[in-house]
DRENKEKE-868012 format. One record per residue (C-alpha): x negated, y, z negated. Coordinates in Angstrom, 3 decimals, decimal comma. Last residue first. Layout:
N
+----------+----------+----------+
!       c1 !       c2 !       c3 !
+----------+----------+----------+
!        X !        Y !        Z !
...
+----------+----------+----------+
END
This chain:
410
+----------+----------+----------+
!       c1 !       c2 !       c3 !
+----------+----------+----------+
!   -4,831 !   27,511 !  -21,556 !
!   -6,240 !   24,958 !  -23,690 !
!   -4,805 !   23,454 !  -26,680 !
!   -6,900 !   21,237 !  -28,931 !
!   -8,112 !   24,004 !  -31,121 !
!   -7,260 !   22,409 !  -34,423 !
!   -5,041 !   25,355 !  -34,970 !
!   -3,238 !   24,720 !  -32,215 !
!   -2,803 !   21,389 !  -32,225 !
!   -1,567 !   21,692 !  -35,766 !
!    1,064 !   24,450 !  -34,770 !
!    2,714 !   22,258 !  -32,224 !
!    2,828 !   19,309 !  -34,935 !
!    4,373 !   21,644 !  -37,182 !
!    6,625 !   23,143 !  -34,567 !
!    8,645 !   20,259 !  -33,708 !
!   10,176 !   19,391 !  -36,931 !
!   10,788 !   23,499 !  -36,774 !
!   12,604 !   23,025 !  -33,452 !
!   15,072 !   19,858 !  -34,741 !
!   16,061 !   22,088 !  -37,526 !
!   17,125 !   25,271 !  -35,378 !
!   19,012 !   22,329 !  -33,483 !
!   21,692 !   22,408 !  -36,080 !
!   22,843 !   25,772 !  -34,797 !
!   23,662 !   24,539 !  -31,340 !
!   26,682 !   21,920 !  -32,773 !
!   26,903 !   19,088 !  -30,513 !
!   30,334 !   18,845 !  -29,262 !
!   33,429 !   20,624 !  -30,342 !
!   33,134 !   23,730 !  -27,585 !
!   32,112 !   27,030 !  -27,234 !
!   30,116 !   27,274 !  -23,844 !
!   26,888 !   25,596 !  -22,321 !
!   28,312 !   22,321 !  -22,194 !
!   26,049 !   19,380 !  -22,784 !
!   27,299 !   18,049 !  -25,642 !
!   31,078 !   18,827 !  -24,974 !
!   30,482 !   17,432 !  -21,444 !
!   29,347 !   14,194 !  -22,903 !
!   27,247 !   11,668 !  -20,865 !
!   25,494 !    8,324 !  -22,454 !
!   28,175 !    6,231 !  -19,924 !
!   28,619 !    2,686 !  -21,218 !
!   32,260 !    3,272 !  -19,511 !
!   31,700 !    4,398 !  -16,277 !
!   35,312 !    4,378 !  -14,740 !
!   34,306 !    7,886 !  -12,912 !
!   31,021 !    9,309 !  -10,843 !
!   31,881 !   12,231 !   -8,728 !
!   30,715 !   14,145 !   -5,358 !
!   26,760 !   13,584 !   -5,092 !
!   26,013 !   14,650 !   -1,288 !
!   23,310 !   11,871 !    0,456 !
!   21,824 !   13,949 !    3,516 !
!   20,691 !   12,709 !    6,566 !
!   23,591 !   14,660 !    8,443 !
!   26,063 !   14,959 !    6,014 !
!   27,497 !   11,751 !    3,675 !
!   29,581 !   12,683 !    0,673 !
!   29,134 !   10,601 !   -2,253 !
!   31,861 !    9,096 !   -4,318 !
!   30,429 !    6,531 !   -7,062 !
!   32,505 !    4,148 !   -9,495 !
!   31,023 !    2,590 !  -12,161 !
!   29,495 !   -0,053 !  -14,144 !
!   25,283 !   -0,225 !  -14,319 !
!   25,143 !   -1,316 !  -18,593 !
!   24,407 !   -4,899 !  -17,526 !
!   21,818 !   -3,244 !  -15,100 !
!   19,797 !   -1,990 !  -17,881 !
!   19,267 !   -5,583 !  -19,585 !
!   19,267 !   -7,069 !  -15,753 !
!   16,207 !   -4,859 !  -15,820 !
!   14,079 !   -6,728 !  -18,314 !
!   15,458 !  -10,330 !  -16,403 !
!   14,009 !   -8,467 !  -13,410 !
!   10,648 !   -7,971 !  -15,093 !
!   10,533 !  -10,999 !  -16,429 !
!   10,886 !  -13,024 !  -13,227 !
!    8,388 !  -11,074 !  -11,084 !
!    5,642 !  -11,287 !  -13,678 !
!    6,499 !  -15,289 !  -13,239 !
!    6,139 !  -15,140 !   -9,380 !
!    8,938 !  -15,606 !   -7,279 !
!    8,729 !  -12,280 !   -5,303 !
!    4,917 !  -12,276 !   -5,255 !
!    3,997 !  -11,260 !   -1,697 !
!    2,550 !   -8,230 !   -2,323 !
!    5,232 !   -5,985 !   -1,294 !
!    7,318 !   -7,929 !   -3,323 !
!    5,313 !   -7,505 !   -6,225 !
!    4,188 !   -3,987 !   -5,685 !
!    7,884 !   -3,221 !   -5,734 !
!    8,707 !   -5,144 !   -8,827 !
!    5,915 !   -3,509 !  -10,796 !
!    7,496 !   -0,234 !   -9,464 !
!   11,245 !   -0,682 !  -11,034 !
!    9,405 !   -2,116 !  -13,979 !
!    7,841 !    0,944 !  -14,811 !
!   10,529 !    3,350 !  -13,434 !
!   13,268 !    0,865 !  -16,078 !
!   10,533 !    1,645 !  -18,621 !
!   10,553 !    5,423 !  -18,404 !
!   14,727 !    5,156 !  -17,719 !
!   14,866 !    3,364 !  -21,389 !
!   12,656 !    5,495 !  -23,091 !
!   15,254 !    8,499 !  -21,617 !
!   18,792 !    7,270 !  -22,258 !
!   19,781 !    4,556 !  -19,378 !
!   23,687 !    4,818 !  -18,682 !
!   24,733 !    8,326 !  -16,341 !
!   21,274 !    7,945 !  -14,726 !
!   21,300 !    4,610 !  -13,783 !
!   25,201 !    5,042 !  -12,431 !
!   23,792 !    7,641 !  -10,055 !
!   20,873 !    5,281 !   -9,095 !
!   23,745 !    3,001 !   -8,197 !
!   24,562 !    5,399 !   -5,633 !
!   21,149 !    6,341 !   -4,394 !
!   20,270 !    2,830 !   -3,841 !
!   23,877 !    2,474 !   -1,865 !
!   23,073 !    4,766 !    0,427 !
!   19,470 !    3,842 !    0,659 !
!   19,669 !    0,365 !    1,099 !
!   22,486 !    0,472 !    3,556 !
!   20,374 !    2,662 !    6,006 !
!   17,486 !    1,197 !    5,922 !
!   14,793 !    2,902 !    8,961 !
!   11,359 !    2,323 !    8,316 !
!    8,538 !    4,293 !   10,026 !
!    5,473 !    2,927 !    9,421 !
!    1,640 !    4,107 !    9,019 !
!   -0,758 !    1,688 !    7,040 !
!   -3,495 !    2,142 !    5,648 !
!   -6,021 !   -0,300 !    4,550 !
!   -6,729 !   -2,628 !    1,047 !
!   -5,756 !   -6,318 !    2,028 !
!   -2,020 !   -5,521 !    0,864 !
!   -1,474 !   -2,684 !    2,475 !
!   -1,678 !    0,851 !    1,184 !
!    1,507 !    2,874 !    2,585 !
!    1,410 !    5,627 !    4,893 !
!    5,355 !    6,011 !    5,222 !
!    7,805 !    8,001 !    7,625 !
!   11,271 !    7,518 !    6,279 !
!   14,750 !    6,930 !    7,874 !
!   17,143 !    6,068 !    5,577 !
!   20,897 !    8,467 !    6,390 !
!   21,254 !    9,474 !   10,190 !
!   25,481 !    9,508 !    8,824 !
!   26,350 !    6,941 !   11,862 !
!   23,652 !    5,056 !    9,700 !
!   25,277 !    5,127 !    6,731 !
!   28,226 !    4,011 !    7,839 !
!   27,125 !    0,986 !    9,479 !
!   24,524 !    0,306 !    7,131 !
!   26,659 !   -0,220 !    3,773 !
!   29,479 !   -1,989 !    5,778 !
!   26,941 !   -4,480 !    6,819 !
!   25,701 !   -4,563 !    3,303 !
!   28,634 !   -4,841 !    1,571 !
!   29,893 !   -7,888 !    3,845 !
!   26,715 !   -9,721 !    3,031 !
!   27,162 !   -8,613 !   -0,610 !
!   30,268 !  -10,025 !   -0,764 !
!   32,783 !   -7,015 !   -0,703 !
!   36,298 !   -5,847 !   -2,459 !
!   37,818 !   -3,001 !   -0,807 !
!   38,388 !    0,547 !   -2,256 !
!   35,636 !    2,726 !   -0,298 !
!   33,492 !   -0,421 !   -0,802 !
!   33,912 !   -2,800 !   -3,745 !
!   31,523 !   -5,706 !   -5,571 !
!   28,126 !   -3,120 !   -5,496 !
!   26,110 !   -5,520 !   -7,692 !
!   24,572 !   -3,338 !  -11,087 !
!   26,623 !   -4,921 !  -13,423 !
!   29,575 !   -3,838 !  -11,380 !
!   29,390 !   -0,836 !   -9,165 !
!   31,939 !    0,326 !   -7,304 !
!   30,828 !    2,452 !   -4,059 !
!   32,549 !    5,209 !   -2,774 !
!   31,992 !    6,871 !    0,893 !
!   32,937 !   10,501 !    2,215 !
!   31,826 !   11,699 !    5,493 !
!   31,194 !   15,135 !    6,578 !
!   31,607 !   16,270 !    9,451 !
!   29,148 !   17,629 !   12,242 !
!   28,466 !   14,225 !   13,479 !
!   24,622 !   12,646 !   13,064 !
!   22,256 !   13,738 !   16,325 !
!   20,234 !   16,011 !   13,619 !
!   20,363 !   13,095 !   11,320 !
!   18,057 !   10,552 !   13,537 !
!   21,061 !    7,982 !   14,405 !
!   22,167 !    4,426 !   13,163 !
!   20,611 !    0,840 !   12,947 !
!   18,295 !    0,980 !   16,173 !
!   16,845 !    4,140 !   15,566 !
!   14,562 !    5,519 !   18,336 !
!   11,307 !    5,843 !   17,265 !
!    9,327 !    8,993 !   18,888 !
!   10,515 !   11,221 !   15,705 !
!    8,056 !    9,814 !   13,938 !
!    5,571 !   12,135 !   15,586 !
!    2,307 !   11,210 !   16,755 !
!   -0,910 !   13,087 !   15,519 !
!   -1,393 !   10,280 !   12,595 !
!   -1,843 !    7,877 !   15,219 !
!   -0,951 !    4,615 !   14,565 !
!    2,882 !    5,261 !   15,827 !
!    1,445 !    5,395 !   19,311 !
!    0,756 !    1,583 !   19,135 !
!    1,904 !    0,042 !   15,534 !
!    4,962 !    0,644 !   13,493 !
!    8,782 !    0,827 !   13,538 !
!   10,364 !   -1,677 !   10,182 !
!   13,886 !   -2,073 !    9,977 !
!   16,246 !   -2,672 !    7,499 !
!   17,618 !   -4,776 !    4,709 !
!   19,654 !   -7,349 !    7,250 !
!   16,619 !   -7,883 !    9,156 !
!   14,281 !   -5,865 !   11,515 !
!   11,082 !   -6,208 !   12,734 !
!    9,494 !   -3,849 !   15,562 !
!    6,572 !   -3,054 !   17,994 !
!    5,643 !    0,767 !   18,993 !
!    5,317 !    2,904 !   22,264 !
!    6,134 !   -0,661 !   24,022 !
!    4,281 !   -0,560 !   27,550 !
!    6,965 !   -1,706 !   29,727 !
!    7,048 !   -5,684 !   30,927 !
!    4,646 !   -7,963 !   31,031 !
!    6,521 !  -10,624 !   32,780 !
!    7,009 !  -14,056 !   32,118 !
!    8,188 !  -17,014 !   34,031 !
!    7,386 !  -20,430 !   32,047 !
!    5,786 !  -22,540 !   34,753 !
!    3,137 !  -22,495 !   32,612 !
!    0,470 !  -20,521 !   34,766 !
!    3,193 !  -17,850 !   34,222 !
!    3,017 !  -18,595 !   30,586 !
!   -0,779 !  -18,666 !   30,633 !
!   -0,717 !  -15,221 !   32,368 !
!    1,346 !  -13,183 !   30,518 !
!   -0,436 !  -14,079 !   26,870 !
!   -4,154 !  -13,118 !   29,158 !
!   -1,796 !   -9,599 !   30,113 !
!   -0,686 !   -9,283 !   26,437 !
!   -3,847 !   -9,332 !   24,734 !
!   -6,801 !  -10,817 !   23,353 !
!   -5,553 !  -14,626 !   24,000 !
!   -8,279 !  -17,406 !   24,963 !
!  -10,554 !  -15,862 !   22,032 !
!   -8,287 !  -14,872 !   19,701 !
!   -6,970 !  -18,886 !   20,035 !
!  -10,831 !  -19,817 !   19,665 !
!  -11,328 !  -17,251 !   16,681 !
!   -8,789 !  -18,301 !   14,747 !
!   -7,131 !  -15,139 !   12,915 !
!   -4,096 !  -14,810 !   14,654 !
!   -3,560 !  -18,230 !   15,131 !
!   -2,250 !  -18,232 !   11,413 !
!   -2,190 !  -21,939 !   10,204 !
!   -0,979 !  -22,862 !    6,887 !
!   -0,616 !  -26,258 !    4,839 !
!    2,449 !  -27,806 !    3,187 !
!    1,420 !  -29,834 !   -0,186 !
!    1,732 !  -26,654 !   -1,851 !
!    5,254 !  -25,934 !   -0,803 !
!    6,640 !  -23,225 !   -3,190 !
!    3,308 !  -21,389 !   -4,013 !
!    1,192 !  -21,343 !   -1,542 !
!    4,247 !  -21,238 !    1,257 !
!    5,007 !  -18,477 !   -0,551 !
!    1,088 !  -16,885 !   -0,935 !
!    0,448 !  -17,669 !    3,260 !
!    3,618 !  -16,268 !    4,825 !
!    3,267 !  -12,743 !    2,575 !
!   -0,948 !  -12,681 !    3,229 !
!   -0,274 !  -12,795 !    7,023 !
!    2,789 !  -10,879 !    6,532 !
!    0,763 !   -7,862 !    4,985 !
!   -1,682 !   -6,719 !    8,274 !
!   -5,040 !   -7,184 !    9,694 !
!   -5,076 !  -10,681 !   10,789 !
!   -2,118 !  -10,342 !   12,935 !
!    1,906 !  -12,434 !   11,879 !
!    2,489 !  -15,247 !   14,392 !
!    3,547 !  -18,145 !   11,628 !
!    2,732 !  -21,611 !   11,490 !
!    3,709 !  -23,973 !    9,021 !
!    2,118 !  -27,433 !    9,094 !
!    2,581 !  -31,131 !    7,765 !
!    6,403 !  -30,611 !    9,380 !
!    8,359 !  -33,820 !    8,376 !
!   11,547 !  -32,580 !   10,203 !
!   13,074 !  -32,257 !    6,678 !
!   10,590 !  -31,024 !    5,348 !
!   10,616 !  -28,150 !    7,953 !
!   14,045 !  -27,860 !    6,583 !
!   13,279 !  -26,920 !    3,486 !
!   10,300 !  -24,715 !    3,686 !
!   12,802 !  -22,236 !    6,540 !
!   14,977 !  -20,781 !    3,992 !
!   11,477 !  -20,357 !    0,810 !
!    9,680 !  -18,695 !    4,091 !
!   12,179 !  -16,770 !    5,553 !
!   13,645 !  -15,108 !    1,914 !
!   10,081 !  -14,055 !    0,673 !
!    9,498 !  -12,814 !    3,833 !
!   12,482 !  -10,827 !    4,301 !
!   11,653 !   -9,344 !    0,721 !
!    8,343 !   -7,842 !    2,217 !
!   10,316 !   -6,645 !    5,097 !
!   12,758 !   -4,484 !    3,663 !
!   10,335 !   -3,485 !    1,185 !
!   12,672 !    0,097 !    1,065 !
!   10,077 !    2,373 !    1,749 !
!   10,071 !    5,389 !   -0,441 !
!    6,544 !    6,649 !    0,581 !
!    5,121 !    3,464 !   -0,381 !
!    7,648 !    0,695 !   -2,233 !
!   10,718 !    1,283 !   -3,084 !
!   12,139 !   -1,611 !   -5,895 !
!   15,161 !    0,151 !   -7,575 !
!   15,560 !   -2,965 !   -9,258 !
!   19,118 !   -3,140 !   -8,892 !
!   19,109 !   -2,241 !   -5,271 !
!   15,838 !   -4,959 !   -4,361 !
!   18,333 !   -7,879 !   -6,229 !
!   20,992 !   -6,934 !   -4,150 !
!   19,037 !   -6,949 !   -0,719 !
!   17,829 !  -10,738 !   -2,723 !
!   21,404 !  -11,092 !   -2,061 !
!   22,017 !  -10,248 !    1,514 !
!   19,161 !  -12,433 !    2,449 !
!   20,416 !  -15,056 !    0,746 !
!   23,544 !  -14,483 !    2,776 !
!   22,416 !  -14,337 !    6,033 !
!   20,338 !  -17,055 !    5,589 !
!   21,464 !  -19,285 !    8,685 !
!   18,621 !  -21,590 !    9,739 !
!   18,282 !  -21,704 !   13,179 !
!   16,001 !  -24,912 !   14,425 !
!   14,138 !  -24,952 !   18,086 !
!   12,892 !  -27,716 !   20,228 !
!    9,683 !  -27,903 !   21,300 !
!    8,854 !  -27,785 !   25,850 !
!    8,093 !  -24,140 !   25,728 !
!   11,123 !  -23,221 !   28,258 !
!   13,295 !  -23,712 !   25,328 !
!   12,073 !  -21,293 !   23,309 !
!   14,254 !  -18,281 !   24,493 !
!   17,241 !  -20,101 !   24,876 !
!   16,404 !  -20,718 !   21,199 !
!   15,725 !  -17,116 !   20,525 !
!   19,193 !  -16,373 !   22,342 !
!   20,768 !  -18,336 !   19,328 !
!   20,508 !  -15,251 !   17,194 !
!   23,249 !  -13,408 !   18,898 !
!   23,257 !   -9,774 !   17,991 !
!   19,055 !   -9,434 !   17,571 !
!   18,115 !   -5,828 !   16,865 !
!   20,334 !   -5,735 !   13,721 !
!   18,890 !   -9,034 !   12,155 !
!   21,750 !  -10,524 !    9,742 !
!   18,559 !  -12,837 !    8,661 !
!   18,976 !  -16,032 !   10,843 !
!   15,525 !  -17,156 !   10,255 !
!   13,673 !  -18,660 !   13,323 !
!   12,083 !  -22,661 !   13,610 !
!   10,152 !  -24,134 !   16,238 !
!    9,292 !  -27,653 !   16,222 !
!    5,458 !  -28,924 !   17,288 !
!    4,224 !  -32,137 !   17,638 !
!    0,430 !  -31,291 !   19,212 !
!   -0,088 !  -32,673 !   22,680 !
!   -2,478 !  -29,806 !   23,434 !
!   -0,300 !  -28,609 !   25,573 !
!    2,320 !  -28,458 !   23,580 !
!    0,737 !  -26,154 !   20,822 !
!   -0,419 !  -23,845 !   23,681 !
!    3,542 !  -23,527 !   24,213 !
!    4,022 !  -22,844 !   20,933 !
!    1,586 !  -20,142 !   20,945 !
!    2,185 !  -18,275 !   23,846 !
!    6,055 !  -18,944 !   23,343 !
!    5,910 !  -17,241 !   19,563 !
!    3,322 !  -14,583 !   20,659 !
!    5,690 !  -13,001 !   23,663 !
!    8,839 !  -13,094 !   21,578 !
!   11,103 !  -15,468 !   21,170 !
!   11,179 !  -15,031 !   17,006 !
!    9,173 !  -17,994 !   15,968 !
!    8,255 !  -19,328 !   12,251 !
!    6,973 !  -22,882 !   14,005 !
!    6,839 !  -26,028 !   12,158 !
!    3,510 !  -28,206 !   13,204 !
!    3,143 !  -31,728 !   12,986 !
!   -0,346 !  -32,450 !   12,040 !
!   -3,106 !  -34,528 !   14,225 !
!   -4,050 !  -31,361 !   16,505 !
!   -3,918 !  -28,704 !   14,015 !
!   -7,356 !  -29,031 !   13,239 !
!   -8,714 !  -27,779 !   16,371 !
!   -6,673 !  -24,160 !   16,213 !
!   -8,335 !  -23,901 !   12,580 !
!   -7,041 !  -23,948 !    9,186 !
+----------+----------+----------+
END
């Protein structure tokens, strides 16, 4: 859809109040185009009062709708823990699932306002673009796109910053360029996402970012802290003893994991239209309570079942990453998991040191597979070690036939 055909529709706006979402609503306005803004309250760390992107907006001459989905956003940050679903170099999808949450929040009530259109601000050569595009796709068919990113004429009149500067200014709306950013941002409730500028060289540190959820772990105290999660089902429902929502969970989640420098990774991840991408992603939450429930995983799932849970656990990834959160693949593979997860009850103390994630004890885990007697490497009633002489001949004919058929190569 191009900047020209806009003109007739009535256009919803996914805006943030940054420097693309007032160039491009106000061009919008201009052009006499019926335009509404709207922004997804998504627990966003970097932005404390979300109705300062309205004061933001106003200047643009459109009106601006919040849409509170704090909590849906805290539970598809559930849905990402029980699947396990790291993407990339570990990387939470913190803003692949923000996506998926935005677009099916904000659908609604741009039908409401009779929106034709949705907008969004994401660039022609990265993942939202695709992200915004496939949901609305899928959940709003009759609903049609627009990217101004990739519209030649609206490339065109904008190439950068300064020419963004300038129209507001001519607007009446004042703007200044401001500081040279050594990288741009996105956070929500899950995370946030560092990339771009200096970070897109490969001979730049990720140690420039400066974390906006917690600390880098050399600047984390010099005592350890100790944390316990209860697991239920896979959902964490208590923290350090107290019962939690999942909004609640994950606040508490990325407060204290973050004093702790724990979930900051460097990534070069494979985008969706087939480049590289360089990030650095700082979650917190997700990773402190990943790792615990990845505890409970381990005590629960015996070994075919872990091998498929891994296989699902990245399917589920690449389809969030990808844009496909609600697809049917999607579907099964989380109602596969929610098989595991039924088993995922328990209670996990960790230690938390400086970036590191210290296993201290796993208790009330009752579909645990774990038996010290089994495992124990002294005299004891479990599994007897004699009997496994017969176990080790079974094994040895097959051993023996690929040797003698010459099949083994050293």
């Amino acid at each position: 859809m191009s900047l020209d055909e806009v003109r007739k529709e009535k256009i919803g706006i996914c805006v943030s109040g940054g420097l693309d979402s007032r160039t491009l609503t106000r061009k919008l306005v201009d052009m006499g185009v019926d335009v509404t803004c709207f922004v997804a309250d998504l627990a966003q760390p970097d932005e404390p009062n979300i109705k300062s992107v309205s004061v933001k907006m106003a200047p643009c001459g459109a009106s601006t709708v919040v849409v509170d989905l704090r909590n849906e956003m805290a539970a598809a940050c559930f849905e990402i823990l029980k699947a396990q679903a790291m993407y990339d170099g570990g990387y939470w999808n913190s803003t692949g699932i923000a996506r998926a949450v935005t677009v099916r929040g904000l659908l609604p009530e741009m039908k409401k306002k009779g929106c034709t259109v949705l907008a969004h601000g994401a660039t022609g050569r990265g993942n939202d673009q695709m992200r915004f595009e496939r949901y609305t796709n899928v959940m709003a068919p009759e609903i049609k796109v627009f990217a101004p990113w990739r519209d030649p004429t609206f490339l065109q009149e904008f190439p950068g910053r300064k020419q963004m500067v300038e129209f507001l200014n001519r607007a009446g709306i004042e703007t200044a360029p401001g500081v040279k950013k050594r990288y741009s941002t996105d956070a929500n409730l899950a995370g946030i996402s560092y990339e771009a500028e200096d970070l897109e060289s490969m001979r730049t540190a990720c140690t420039i970012v400066k974390p906006q959820m917690g600390v880098w772990p050399k600047d984390a105290p010099d005592k350890a802290e100790q944390f316990s999660v209860r697991f239920e089902k896979g959902y964490a429902v208590k923290i350090n003893g107290k019962k939690v929502i999942p909004l609640k969970a994950m606040m508490d989640a990325n407060l204290i994991a973050g004093r702790n420098g724990i979930g900051i990774k460097n990534a070069l991840e494979n985008r969706i239209i087939g480049t590289k991408s360089r990030g650095v992603y700082e979650a917190p939450g997700m990773e402190l309570l990943g790792y615990c429930l990845m505890q409970v995983y381990n005590a629960v799932l015996d070994r075919r079942a872990m091998e498929l849970f891994k296989v699902l656990s990245g399917l589920v990834a690449r389809q969030v990453y990808d844009g496909r959160y609600y697809d049917p693949a999607t579907r099964a593979a989380q109602a596969a998991i929610d098989v595991f997860a039924s088993f995922a009850t328990g209670t996990i103390t960790v230690e938390l040191y400086k970036g590191n994630i210290h296993f201290v004890s796993l208790t009330d885990c009752p579909a645990s597979l774990y038996n010290e007697e089994d495992s124990s490497m002294e005299a004891s009633k479990g599994l007897n070690p004699v009997s496994s002489q017969g176990f080790a001949e079974i094994q040895s004919v097959e051993a023996r036939s690929l040797a003698k058929a010459g099949q083994i190569k050293t």
